[in-house]
C-alpha positions as CSV (number, residue, x, y, z in Angstrom):
1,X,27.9,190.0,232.0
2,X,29.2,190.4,235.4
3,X,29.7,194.4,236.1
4,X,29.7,195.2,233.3
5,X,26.3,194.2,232.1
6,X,23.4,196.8,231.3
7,X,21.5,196.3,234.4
8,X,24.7,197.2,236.6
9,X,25.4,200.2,234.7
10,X,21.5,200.9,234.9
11,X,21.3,200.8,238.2
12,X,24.5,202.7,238.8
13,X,23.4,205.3,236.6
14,X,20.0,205.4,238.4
15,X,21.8,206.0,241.6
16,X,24.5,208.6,240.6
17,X,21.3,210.8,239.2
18,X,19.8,210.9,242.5
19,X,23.0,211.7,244.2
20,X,23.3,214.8,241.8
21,X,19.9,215.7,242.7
22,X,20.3,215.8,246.1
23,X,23.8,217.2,245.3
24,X,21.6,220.4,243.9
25,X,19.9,221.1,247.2
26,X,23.1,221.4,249.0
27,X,25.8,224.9,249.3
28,X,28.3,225.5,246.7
29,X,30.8,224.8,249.2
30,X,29.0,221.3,249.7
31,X,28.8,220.2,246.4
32,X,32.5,219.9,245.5
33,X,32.6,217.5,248.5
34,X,29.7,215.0,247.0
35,X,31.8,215.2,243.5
36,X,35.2,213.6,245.0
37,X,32.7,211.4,246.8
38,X,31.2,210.3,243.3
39,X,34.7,209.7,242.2
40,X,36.5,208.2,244.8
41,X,33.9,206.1,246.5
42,X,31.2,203.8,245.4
43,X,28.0,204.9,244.3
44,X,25.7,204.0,247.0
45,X,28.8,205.7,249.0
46,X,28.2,208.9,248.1
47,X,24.7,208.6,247.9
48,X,24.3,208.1,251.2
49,X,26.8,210.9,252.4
50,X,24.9,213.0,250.1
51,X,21.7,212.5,252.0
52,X,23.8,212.9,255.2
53,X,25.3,215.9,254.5
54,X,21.9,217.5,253.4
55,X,20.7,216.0,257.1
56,X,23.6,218.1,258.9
57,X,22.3,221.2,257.1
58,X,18.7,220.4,257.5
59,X,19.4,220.6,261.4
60,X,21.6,224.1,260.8
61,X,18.4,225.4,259.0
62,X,16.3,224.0,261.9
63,X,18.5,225.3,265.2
64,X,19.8,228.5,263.5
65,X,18.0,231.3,263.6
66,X,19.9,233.1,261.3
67,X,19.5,230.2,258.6
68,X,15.5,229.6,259.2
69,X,14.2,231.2,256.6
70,X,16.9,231.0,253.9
71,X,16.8,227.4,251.7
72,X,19.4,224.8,252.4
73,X,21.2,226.1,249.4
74,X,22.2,229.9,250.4
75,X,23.6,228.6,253.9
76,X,26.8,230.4,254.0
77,X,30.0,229.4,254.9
78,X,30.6,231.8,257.4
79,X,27.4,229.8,259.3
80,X,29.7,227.0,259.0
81,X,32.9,228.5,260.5
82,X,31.0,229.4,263.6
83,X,30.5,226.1,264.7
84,X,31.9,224.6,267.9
85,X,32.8,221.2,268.9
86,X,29.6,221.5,271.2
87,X,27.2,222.6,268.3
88,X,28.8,218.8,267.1
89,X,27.6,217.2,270.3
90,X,24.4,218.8,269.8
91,X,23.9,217.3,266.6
92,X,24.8,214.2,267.3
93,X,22.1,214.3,270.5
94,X,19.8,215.7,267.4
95,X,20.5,212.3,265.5
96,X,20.2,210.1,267.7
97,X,16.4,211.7,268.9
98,X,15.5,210.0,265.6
99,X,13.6,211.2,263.0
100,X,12.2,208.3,260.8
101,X,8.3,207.1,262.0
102,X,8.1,203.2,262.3
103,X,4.1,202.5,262.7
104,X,3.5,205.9,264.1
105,X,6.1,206.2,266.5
106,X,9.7,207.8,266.4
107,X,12.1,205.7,267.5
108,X,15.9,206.8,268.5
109,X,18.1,206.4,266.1
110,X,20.7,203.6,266.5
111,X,24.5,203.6,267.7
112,X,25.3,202.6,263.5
113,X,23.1,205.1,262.3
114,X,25.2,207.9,264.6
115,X,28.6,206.6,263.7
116,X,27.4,206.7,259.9
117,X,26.3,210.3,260.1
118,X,29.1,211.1,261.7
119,X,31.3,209.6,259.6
120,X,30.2,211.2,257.0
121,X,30.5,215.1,258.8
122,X,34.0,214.2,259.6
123,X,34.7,213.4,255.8
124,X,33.1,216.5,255.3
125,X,34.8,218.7,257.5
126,X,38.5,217.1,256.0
127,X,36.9,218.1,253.2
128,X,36.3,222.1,254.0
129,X,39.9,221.9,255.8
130,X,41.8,220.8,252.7
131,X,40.1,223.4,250.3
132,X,40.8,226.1,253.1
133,X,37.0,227.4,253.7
134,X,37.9,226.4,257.1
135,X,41.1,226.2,259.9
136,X,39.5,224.1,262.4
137,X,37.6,220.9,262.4
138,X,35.1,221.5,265.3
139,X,34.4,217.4,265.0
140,X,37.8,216.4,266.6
141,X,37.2,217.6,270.1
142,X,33.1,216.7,270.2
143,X,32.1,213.9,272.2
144,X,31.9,210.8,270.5
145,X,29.0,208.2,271.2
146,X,29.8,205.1,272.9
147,X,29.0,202.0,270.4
148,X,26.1,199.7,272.6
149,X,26.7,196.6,273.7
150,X,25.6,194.5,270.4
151,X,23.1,192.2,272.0
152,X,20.4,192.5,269.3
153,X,19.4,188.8,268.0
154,X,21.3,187.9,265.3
155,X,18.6,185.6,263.5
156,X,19.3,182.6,262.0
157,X,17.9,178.9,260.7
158,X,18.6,176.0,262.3
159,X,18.8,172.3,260.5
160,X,15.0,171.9,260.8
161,X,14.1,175.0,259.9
162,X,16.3,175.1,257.0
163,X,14.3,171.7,255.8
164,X,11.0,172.6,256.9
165,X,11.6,176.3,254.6
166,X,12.9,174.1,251.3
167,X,9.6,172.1,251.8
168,X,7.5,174.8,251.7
169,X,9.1,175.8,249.0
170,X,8.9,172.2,247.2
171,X,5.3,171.8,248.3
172,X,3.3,174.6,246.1
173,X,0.0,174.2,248.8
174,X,-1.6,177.5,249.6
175,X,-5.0,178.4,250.8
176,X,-6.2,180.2,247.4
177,X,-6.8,179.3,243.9
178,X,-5.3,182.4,242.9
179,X,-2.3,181.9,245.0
180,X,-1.7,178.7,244.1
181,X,-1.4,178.9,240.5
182,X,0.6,181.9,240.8
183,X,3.0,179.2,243.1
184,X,3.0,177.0,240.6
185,X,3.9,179.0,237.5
186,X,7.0,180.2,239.8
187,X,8.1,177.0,241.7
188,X,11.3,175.9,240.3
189,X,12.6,179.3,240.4
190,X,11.6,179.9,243.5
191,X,13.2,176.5,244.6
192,X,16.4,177.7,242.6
193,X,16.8,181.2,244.5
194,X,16.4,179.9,248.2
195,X,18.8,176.8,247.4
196,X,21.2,179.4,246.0
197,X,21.0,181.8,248.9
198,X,20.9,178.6,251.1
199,X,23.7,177.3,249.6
200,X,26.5,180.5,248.6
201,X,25.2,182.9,251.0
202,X,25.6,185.3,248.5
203,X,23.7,188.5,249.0
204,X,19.6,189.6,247.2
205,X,21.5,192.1,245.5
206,X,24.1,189.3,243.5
207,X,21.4,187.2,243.4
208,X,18.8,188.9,241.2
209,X,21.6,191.0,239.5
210,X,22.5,187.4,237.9
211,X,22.4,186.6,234.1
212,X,21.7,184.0,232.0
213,X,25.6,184.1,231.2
214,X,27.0,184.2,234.6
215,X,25.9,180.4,234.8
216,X,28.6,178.2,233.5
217,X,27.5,174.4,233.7
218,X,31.0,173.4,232.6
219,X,33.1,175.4,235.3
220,X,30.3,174.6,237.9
221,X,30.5,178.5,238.7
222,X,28.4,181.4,238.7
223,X,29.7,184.7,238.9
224,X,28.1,187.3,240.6
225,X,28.9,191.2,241.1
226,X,29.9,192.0,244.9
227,X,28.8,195.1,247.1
228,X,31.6,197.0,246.3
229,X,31.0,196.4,241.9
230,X,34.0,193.8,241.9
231,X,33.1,190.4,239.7
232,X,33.3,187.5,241.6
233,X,33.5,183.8,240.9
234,X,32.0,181.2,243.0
235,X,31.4,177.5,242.6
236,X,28.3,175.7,242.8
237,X,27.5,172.4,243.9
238,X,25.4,169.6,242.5
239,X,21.9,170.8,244.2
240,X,22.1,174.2,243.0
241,X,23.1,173.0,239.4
242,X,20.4,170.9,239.3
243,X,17.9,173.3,241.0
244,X,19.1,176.0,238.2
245,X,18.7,173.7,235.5
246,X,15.5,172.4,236.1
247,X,14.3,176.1,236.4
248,X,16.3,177.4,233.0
249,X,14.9,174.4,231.2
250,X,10.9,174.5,232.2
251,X,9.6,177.5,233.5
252,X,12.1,180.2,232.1
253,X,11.6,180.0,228.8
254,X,7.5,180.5,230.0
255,X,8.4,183.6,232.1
256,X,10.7,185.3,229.8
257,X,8.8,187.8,226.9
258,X,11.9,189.1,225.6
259,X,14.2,186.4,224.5
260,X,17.1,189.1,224.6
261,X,16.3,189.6,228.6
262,X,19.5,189.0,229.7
263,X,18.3,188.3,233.8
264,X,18.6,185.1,235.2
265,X,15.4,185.0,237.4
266,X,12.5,186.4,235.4
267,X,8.8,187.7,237.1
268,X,5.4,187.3,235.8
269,X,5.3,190.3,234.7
270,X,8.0,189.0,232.2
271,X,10.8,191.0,232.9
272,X,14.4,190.7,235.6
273,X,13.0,189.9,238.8
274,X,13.4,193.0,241.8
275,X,15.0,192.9,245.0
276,X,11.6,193.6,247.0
277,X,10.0,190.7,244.8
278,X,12.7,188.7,246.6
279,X,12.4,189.4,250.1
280,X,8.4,189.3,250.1
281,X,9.3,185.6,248.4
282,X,11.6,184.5,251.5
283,X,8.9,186.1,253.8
284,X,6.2,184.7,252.0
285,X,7.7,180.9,252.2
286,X,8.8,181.6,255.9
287,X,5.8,182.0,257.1
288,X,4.6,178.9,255.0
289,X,7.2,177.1,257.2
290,X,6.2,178.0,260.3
291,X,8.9,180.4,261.2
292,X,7.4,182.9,263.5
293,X,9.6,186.1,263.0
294,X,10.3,187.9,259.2
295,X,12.2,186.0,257.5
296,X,14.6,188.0,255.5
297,X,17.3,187.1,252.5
298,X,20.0,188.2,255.2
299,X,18.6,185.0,257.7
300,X,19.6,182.8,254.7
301,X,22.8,184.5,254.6
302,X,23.7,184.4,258.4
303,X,22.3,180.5,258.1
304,X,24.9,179.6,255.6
305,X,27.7,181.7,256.5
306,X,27.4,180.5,260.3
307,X,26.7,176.6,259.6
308,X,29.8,177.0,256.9
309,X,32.0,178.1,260.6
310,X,30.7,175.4,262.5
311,X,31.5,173.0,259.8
312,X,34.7,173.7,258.8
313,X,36.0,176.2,261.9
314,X,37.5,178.2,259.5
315,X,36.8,181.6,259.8
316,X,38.9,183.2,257.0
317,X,37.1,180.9,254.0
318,X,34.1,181.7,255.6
319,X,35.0,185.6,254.9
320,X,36.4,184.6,251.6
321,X,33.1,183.0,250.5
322,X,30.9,185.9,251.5
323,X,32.9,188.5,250.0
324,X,33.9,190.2,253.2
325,X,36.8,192.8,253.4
326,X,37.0,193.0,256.7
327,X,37.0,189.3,258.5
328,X,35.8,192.1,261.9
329,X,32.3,191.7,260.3
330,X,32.2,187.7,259.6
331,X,33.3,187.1,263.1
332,X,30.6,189.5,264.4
333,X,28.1,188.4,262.6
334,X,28.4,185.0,261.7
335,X,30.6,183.0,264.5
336,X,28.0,182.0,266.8
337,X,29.1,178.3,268.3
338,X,26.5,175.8,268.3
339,X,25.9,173.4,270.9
340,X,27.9,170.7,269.9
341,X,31.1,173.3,270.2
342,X,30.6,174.2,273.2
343,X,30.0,170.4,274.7
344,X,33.1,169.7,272.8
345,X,34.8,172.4,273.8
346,X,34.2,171.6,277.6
347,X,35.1,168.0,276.9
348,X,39.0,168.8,275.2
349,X,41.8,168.0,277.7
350,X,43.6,170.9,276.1
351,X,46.1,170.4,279.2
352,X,46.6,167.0,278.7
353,X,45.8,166.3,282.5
354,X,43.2,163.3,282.3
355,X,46.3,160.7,282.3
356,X,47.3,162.1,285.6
């Protein structure tokens, strides 16, 4: 249950193996730094500085002539001591070229995918500094990028669209056979996942890492495992109870193989429904509903967290609700002041001059 339950420590397991592996391809005098990093950070933490580290010393192998031919692995640390604050710039000029393909084309990388790289070199270089391999951290006096003006669309549902997508769900028409029996077998639970994302904004990840036991009809609370592995409880309202319960009483007990599967939402290929199985879902239904752009489980999320703010105007439960440590990110992301704000907003006599 909760954190503690097999498929947590599965997944965690999964992830700290391919950390180690990646871990293997670095240094020596890397790999004591993604060790404190498994230790002292979350998994997916280190991780992902694991992968970012082996970046940096992909690009030393790739700029260096001395370091071209050798593997990542016999890089020296003298290589390392060498480096300037400009060699940092460079890098960070090297990033943001971008190297990932999207339909054929290379795209630059992003302001968040720099600071995250860089982020992690910093830690790195701390790292080198404490353990005396080296005197001076060349990343102090390198240029830092400038974060972009944010003015990427944050997508989000409206009231319609929110109806027209629980319809679609509701309504199992589709244009094959095929489809349409595979729709119907899967319905309620279908029905149950958008209405829970709908209605908790709680991340894919909490959602399908849900068991049967994290339901409790007599608390009118589920309890779901956040980003950071802390168990959280939250409480559900009358639609969601009802959704669940329709789909726990019907068309579980049909999906489920194993009666000792633990997972709440089951495929049909009878075992805990996956976080891609999820997203194609929500895309699959959007579409169905006439939304023309992707919809994602993170649109359902930025639906409810911003309707929650323009309902109650309280942006600290909002933060609360979603599981946010830093309330920075809920009013980014989630704040955005619907029309009927703004009208009244206009309208206030926050002077009190109108009786004049």
């Amino acid at each position: 249950m909760g954190e503690n339950s097999a498929y947590y420590n599965s997944l965690y397991q999964k992830r700290k193996d391919a950390t180690v592996q990646v871990k293997k391809l670095l240094p020596q005098h890397a790999q004591g730094f993604i060790d404190e990093c498994i230790l002292n950070s979350q998994i997916n933490t280190a991780y992902n500085y694991a992968h970012d580290i082996l970046f940096f010393y992909q690009y030393i192998k790739e700029t260096n002539p001395i370091c071209e031919k050798l593997e990542i692995a016999d890089i020296t640390i003298d290589v390392v001591k060498e480096l300037t604050h400009q060699d940092i710039t460079e890098y960070q000029i090297y990033i943001a070229a971008g190297h990932k393909k999207t339909n054929g084309v290379v795209k630059p990388a992003s302001s968040s995918a720099i600071a995250r790289k860089m982020a992690a070199l910093r830690k790195y270089f701390k790292y080198l500094i404490r353990y005396d391999y080296l005197t001076e951290d060349p990343t102090i006096k390198a240029v830092s990028k400038r974060a972009d003006n944010d003015n990427k669309e944050i997508r989000r549902l409206n009231e319609e669209q929110v109806k027209q997508l629980v319809k679609a769900v509701s309504e199992t028409n589709v244009d094959s056979y095929h489809s349409r029996m595979l729709s119907e077998q899967t319905a309620k639970r279908d029905l149950a996942i958008i209405i829970l994302l709908l209605r908790t904004g709680i991340r894919v990840s909490e959602c399908v890492g849900l068991d049967l036991s994290d339901v409790d009809f007599e608390t009118n609370t589920i309890t779901i495992v956040r980003k950071g592995g802390a168990a959280d409880e939250l409480k559900i309202n009358e639609m969601i109870r009802n959704t669940l319960k329709d789909y726990i009483s019907t068309e579980r007990p049909v999906l489920l193989q194993d009666e000792t599967d633990p997972a709440l939402f089951i495929s049909l290929k009878h075992r805990r429904l996956s976080l891609r199985s999820v997203e194609k879902m929500i895309e699959k239904y959007g579409k169905k509903a006439g939304y023309n752009k992707r919809l994602t489980p993170h649109t359902l999320r930025r639906t409810f967290g911003t309707s929650l703010y323009n309902n109650t105007g309280d942006i600290y439960m909002v933060a609360s609700i979603l599981g946010h440590k830093d309330i920075n990110t809920t009013s980014k992301h989630y704040t955005a002041i619907d029309e009927k704000r703004k009208q009244m907003a206009v309208e206030i006599d926050i002077y009190n001059m109108d009786g004049d």
